[in-house]
DRENZADREN-709483 format. One record per atom (N, C-alpha, C, O, CB): residue number from 0; y, x, z; residue in one letter; atom name. Coordinates in steps of 0.1 Angstrom, whole numbers, plus 2048, in hexadecimal, padded with zeros to 3 digits. Glycine has a CB too. Layout:
N
(NUM (Y X Z) "A" "CA");
...
! end
This chain:
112
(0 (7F4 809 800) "X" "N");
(0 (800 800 800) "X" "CA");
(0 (80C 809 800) "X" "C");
(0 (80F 811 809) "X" "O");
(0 (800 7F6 80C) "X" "CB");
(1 (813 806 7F4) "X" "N");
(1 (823 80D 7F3) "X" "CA");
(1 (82E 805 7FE) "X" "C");
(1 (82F 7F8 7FC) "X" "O");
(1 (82B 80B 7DF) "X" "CB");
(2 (835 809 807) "X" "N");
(2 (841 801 80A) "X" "CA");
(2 (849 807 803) "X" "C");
(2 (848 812 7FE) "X" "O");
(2 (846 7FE 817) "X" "CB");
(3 (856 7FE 802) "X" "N");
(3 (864 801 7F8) "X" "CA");
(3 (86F 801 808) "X" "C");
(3 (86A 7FF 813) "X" "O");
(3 (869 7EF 7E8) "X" "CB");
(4 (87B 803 806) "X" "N");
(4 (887 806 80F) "X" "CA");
(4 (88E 7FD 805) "X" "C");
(4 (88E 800 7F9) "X" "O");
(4 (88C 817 813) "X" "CB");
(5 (898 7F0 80B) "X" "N");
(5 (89F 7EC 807) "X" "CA");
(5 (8AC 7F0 80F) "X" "C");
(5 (8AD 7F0 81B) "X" "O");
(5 (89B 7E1 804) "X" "CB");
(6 (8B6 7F3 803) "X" "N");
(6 (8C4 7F2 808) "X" "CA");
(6 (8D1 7F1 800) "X" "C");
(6 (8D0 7F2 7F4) "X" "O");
(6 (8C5 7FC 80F) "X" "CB");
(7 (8DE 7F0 805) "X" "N");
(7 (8E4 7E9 7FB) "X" "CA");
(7 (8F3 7F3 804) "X" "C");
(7 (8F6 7F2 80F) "X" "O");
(7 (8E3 7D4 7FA) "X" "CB");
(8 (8F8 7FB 7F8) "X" "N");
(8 (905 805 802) "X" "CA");
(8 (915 7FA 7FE) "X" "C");
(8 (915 7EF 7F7) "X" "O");
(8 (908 81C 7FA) "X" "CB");
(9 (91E 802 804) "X" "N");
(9 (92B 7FB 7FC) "X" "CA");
(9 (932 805 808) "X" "C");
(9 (92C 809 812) "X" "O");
(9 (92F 7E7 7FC) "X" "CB");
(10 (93F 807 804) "X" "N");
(10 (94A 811 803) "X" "CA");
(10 (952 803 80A) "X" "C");
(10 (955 7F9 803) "X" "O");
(10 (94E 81A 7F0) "X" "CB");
(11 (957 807 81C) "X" "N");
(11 (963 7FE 81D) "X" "CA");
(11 (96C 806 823) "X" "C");
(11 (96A 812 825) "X" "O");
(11 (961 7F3 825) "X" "CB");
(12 (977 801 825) "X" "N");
(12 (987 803 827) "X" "CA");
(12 (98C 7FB 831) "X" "C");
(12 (98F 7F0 82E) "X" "O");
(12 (990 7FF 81C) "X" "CB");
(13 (98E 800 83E) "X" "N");
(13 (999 7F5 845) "X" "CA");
(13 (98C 7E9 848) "X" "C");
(13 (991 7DE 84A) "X" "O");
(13 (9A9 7EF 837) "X" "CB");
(14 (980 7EA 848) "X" "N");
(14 (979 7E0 84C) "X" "CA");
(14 (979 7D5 840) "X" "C");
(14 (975 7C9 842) "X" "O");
(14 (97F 7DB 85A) "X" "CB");
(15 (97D 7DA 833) "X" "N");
(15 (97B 7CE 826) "X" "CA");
(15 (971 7DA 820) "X" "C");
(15 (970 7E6 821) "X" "O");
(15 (98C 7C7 819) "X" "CB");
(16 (96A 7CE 817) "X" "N");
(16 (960 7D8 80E) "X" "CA");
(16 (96B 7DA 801) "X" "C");
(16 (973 7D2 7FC) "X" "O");
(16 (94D 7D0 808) "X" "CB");
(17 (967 7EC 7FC) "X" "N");
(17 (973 7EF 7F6) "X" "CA");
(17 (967 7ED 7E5) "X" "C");
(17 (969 7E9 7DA) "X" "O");
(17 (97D 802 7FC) "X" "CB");
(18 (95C 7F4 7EC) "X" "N");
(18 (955 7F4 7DA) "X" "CA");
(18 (946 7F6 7E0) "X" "C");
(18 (943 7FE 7E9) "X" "O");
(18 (95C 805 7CE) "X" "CB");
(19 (93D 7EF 7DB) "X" "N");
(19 (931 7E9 7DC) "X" "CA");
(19 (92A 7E4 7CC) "X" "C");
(19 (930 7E1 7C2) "X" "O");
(19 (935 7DC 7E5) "X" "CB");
(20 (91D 7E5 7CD) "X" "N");
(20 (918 7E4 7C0) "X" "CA");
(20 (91E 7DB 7B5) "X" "C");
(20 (921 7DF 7AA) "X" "O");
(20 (90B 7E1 7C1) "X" "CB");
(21 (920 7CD 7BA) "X" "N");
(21 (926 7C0 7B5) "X" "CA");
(21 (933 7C3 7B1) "X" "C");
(21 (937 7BE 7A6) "X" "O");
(21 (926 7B5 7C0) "X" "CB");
(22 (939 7C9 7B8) "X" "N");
(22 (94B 7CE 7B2) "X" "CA");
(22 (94A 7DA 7A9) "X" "C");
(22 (954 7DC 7A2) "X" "O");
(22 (957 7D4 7C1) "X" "CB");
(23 (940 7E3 7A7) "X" "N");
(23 (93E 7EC 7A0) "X" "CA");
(23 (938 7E4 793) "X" "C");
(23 (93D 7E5 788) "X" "O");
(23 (935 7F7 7A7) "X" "CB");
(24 (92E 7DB 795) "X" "N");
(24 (929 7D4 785) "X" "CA");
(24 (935 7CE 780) "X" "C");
(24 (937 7D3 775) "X" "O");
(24 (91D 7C8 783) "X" "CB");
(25 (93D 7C7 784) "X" "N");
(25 (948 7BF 782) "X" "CA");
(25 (94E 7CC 779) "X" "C");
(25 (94B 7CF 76E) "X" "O");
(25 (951 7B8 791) "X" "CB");
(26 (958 7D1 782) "X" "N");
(26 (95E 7E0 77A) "X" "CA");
(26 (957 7E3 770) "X" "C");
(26 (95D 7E1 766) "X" "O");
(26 (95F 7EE 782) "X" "CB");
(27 (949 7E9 76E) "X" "N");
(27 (944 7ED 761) "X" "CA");
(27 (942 7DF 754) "X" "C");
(27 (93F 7E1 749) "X" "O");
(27 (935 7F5 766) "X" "CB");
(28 (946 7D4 75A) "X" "N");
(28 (946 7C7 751) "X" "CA");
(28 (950 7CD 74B) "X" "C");
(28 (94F 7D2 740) "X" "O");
(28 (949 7B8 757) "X" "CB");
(29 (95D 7CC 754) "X" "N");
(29 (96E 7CA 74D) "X" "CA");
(29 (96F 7D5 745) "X" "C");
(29 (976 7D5 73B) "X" "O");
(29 (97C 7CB 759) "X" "CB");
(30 (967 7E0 749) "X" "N");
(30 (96B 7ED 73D) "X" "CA");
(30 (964 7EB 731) "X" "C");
(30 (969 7EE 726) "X" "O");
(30 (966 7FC 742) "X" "CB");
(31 (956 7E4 733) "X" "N");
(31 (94F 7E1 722) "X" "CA");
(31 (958 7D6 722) "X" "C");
(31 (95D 7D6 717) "X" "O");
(31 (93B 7DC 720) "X" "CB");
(32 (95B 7CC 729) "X" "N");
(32 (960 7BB 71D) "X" "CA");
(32 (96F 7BE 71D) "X" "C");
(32 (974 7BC 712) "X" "O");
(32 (95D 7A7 726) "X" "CB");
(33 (976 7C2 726) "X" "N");
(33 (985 7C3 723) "X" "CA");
(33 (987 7B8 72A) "X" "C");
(33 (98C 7B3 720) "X" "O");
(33 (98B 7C3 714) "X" "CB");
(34 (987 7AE 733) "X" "N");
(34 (98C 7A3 736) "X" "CA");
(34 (985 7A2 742) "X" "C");
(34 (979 7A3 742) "X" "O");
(34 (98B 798 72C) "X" "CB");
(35 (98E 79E 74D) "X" "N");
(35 (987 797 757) "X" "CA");
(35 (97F 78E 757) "X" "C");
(35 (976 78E 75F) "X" "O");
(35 (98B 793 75D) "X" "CB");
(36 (981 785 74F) "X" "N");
(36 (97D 774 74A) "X" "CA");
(36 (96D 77B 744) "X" "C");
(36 (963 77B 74B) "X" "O");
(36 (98B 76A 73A) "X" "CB");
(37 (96D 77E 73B) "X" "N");
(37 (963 785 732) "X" "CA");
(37 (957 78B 73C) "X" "C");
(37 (94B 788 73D) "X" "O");
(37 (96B 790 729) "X" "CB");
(38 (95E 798 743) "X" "N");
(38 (955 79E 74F) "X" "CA");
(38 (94E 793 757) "X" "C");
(38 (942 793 758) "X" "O");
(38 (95F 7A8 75A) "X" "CB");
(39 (956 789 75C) "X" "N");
(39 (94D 780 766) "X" "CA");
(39 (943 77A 75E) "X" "C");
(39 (938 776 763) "X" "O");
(39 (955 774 76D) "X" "CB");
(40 (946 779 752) "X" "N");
(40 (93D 76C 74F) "X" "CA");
(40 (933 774 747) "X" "C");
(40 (92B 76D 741) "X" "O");
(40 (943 75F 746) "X" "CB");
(41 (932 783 747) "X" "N");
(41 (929 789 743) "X" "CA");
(41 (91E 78D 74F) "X" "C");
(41 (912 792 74F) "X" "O");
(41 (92F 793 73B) "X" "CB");
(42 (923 78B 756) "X" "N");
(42 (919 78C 761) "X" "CA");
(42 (915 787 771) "X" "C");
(42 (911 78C 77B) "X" "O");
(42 (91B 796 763) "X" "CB");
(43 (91A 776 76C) "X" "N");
(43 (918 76E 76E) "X" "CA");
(43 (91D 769 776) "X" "C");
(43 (917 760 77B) "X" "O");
(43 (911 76D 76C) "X" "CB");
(44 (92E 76D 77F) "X" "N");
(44 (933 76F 786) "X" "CA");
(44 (93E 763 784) "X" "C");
(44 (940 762 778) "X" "O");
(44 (934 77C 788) "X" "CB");
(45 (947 759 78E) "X" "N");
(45 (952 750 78B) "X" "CA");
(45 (95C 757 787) "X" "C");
(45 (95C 763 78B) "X" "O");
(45 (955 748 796) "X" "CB");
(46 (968 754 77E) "X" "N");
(46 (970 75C 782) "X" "CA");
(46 (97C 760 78F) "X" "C");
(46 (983 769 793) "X" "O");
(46 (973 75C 77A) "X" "CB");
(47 (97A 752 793) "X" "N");
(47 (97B 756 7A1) "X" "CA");
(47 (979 760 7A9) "X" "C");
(47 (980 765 7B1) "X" "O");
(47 (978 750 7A6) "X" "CB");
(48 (96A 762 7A7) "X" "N");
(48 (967 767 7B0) "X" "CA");
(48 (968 777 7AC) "X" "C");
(48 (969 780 7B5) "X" "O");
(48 (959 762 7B5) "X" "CB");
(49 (967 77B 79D) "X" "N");
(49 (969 784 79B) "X" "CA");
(49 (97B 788 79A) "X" "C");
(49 (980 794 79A) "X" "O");
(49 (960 785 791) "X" "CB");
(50 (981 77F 79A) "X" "N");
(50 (996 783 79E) "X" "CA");
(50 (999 787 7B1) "X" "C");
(50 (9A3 78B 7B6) "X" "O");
(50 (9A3 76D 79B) "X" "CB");
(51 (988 783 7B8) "X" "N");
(51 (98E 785 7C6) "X" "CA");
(51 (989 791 7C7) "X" "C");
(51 (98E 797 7D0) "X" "O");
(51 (98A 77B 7D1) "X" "CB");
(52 (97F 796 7C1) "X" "N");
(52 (977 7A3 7C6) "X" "CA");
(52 (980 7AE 7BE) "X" "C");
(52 (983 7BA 7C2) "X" "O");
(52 (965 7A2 7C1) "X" "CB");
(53 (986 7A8 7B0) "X" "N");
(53 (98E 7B3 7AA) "X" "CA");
(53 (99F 7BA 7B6) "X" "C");
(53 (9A5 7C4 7B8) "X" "O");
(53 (993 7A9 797) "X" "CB");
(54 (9A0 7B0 7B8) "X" "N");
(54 (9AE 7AC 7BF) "X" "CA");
(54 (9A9 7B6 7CB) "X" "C");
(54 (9AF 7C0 7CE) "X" "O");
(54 (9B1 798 7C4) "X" "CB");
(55 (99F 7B0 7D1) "X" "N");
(55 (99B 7BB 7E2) "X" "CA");
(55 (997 7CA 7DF) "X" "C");
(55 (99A 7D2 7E7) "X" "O");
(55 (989 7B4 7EC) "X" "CB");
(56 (98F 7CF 7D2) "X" "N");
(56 (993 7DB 7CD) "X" "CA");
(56 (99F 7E3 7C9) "X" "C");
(56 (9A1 7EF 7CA) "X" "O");
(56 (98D 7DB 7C6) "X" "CB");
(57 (9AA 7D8 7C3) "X" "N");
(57 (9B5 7E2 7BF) "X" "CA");
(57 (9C0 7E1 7CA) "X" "C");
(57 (9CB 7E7 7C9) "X" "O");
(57 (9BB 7DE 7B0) "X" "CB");
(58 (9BB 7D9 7D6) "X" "N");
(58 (9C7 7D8 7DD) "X" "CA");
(58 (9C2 7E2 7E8) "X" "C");
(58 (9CA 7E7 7EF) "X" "O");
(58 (9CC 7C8 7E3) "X" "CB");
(59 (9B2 7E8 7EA) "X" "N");
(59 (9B0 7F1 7F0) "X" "CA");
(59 (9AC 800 7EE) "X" "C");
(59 (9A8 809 7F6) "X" "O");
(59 (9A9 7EB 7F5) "X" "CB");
(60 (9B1 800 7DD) "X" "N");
(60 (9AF 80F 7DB) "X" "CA");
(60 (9BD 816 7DC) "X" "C");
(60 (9C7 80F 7DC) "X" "O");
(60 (9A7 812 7CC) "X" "CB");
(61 (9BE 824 7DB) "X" "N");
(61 (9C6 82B 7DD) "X" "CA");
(61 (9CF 829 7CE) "X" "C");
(61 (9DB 829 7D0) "X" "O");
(61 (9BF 836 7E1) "X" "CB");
(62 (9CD 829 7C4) "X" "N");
(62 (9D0 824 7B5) "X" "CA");
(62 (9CD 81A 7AE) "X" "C");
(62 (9C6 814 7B6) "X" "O");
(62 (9CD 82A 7AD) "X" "CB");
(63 (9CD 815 7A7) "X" "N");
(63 (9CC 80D 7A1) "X" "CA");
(63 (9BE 809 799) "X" "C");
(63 (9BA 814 793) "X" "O");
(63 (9D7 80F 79C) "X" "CB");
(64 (9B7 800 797) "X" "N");
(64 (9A4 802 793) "X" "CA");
(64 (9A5 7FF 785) "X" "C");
(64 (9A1 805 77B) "X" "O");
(64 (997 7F6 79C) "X" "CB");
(65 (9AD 7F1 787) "X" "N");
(65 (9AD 7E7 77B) "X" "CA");
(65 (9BA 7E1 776) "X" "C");
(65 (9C1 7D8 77C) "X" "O");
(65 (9A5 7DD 77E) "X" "CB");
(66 (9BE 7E7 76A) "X" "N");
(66 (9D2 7E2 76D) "X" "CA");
(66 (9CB 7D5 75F) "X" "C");
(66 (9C2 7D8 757) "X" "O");
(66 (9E7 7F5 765) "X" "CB");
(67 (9D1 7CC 760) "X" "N");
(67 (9D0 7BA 75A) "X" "CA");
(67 (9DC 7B7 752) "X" "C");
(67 (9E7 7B9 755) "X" "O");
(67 (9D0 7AD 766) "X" "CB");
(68 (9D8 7B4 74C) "X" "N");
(68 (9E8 7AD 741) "X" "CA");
(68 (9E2 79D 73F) "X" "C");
(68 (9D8 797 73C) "X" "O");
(68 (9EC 7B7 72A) "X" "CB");
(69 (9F1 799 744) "X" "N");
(69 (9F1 786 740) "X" "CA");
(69 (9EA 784 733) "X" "C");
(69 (9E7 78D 72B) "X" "O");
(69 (A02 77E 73D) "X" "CB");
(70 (9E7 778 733) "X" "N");
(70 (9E2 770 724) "X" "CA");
(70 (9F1 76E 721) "X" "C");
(70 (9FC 76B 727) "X" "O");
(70 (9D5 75E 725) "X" "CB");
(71 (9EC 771 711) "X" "N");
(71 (9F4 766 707) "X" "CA");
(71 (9F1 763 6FB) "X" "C");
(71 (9E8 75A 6F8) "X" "O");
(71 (A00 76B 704) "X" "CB");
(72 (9F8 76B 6F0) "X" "N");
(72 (9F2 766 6E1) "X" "CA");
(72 (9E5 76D 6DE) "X" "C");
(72 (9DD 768 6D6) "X" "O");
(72 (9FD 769 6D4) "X" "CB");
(73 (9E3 778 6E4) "X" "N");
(73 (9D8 77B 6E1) "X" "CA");
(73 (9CE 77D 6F3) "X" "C");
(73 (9C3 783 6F4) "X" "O");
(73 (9DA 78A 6D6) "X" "CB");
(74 (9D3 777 6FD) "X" "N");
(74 (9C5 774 706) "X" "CA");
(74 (9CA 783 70C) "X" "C");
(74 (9CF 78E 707) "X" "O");
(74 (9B1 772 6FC) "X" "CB");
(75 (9C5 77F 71B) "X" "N");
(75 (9CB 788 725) "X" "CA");
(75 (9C4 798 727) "X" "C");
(75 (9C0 79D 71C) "X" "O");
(75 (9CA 780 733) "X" "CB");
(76 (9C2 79C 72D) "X" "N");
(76 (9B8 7AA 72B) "X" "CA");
(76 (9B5 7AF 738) "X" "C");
(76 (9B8 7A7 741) "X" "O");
(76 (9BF 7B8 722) "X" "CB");
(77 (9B0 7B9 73B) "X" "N");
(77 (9AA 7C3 744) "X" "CA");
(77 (9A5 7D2 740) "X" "C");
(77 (99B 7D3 73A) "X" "O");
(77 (9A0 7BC 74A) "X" "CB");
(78 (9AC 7DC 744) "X" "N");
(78 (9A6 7E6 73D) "X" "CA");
(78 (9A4 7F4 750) "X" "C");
(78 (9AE 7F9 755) "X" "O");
(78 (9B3 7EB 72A) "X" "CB");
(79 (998 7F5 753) "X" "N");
(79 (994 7FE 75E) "X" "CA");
(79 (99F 80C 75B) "X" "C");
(79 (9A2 810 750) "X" "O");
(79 (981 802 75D) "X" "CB");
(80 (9A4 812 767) "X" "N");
(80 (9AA 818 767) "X" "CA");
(80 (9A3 82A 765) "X" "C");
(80 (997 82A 766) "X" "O");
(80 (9B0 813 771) "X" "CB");
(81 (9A9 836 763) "X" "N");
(81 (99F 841 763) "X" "CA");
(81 (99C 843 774) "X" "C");
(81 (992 849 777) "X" "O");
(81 (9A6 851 75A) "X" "CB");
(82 (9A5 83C 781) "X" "N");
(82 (99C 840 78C) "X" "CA");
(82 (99B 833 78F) "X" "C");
(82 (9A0 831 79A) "X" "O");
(82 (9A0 84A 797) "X" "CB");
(83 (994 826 787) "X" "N");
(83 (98A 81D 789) "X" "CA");
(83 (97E 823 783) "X" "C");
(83 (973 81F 787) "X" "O");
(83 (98E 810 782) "X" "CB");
(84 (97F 82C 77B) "X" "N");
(84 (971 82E 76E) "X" "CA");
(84 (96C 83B 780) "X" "C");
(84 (961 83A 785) "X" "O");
(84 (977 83A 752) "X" "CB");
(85 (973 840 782) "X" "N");
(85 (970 84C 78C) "X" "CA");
(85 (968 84A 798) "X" "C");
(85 (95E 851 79C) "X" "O");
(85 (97D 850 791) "X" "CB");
(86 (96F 83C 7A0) "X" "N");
(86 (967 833 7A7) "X" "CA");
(86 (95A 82F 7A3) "X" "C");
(86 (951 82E 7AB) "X" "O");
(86 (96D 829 7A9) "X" "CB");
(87 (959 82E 798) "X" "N");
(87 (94B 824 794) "X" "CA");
(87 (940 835 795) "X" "C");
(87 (937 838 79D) "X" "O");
(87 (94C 81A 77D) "X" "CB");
(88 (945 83B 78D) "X" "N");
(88 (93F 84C 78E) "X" "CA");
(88 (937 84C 7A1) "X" "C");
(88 (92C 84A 7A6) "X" "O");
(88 (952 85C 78C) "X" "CB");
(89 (942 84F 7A6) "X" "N");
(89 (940 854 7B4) "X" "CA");
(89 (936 84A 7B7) "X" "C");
(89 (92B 84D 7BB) "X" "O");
(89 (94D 853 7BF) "X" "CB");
(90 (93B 83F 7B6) "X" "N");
(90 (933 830 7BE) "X" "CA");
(90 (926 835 7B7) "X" "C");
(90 (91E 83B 7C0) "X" "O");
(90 (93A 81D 7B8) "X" "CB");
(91 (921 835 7AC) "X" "N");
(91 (915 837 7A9) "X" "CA");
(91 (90F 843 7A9) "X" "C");
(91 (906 842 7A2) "X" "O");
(91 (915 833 79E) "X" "CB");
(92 (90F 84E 7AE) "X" "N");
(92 (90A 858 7B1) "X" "CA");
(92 (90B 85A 7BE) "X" "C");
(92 (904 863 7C3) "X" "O");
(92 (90F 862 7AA) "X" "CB");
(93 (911 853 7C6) "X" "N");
(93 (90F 854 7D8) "X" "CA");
(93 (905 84B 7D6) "X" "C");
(93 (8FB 84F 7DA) "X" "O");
(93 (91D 850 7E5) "X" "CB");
(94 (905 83E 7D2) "X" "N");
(94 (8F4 832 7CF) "X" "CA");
(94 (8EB 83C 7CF) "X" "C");
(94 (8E3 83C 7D8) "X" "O");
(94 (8F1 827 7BC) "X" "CB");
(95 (8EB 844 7C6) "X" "N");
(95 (8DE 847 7B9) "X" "CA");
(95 (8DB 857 7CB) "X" "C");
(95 (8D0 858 7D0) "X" "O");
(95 (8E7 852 79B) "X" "CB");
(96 (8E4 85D 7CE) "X" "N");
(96 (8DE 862 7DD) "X" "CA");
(96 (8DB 85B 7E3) "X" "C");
(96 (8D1 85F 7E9) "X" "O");
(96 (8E4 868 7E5) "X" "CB");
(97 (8E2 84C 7E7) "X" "N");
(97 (8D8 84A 7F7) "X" "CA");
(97 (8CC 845 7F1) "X" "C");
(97 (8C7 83D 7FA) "X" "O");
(97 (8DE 83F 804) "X" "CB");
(98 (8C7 845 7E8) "X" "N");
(98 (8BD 83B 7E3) "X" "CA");
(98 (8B3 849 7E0) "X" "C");
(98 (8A7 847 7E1) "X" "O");
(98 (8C2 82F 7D4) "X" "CB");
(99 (8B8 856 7DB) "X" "N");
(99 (8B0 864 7D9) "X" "CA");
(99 (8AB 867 7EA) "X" "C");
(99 (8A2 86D 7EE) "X" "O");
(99 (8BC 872 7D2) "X" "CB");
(100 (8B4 860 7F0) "X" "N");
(100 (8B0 867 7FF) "X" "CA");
(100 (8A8 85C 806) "X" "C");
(100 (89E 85F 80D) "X" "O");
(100 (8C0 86B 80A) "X" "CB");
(101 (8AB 851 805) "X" "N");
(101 (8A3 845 80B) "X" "CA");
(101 (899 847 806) "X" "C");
(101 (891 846 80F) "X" "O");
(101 (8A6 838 808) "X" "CB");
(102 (892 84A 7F6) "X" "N");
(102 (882 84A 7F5) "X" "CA");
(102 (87D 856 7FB) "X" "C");
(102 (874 853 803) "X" "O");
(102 (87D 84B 7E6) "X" "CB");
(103 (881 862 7FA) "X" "N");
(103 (87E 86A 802) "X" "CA");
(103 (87C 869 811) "X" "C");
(103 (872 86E 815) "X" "O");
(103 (884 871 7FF) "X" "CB");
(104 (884 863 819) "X" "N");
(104 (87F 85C 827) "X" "CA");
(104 (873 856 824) "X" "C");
(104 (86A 85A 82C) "X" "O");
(104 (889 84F 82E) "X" "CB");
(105 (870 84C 81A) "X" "N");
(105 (86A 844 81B) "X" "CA");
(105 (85B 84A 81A) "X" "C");
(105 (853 843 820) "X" "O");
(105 (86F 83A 813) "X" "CB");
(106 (857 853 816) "X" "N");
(106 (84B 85B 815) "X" "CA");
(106 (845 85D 822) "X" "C");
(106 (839 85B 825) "X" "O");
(106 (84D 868 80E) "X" "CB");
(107 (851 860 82C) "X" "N");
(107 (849 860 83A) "X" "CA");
(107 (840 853 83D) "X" "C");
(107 (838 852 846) "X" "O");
(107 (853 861 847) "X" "CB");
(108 (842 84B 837) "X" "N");
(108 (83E 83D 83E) "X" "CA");
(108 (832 83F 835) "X" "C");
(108 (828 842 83B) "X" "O");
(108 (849 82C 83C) "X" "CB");
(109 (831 83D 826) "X" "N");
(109 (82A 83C 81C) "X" "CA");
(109 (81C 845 81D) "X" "C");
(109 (811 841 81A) "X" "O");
(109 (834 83F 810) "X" "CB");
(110 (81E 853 823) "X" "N");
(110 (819 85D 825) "X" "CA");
(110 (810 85E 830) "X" "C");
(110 (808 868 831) "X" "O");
(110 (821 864 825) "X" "CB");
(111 (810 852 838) "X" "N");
(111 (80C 852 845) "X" "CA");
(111 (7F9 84D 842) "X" "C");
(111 (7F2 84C 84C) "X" "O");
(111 (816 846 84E) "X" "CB");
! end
């Protein structure tokens, strides 16, 4: 019998979560679709719910993640910033360690 280690990280600030897997897929949406609207609904998110999580990342990073332009004649936009694209980097290579280091724990158990 294999056991697995589940776990789930996120990066907070001031007691808000600043960046977590869910705000990281969102971000890598807005950089492939260009649009907030587009990002949510590509991954299956309201856009509500994806304007509150965008909003609690850019009001908690040190720069700016995601700068937005209004709709008009041609429909509003979103384009990730170079230290939004930077965040997503970090965010995903501190994951891809605790998850290198969690299986490795996990051998003690497995090993027994």
């Amino acid at each position: 019998m294999n056991y697995k280690i589940k776990s789930r990280i996120w990066i907070e600030t001031d007691d808000n979560v600043f960046l977590g897997e869910g705000r990281v897929r969102l971000l890598k949406a807005i950089d492939t679709k260009g649009s907030l609207s587009k990002a949510a609904k590509s991954i299956g998110m309201s856009y509500k719910k994806a304007w509150t999580l965008l909003d609690a990342v850019n009001k908690s990073a040190k720069k700016p993640v995601v700068i937005t332009s209004v709709g008009g004649k041609n429909g509003g936009g979103a384009t990730l910033t170079p230290y939004g694209k930077s965040l997503i980097s970090a965010f995903e290579t501190i994951n891809k360690g605790c998850w290198t280091y969690l299986d490795k724990q996990l051998d003690q158990i497995n090993n027994i």
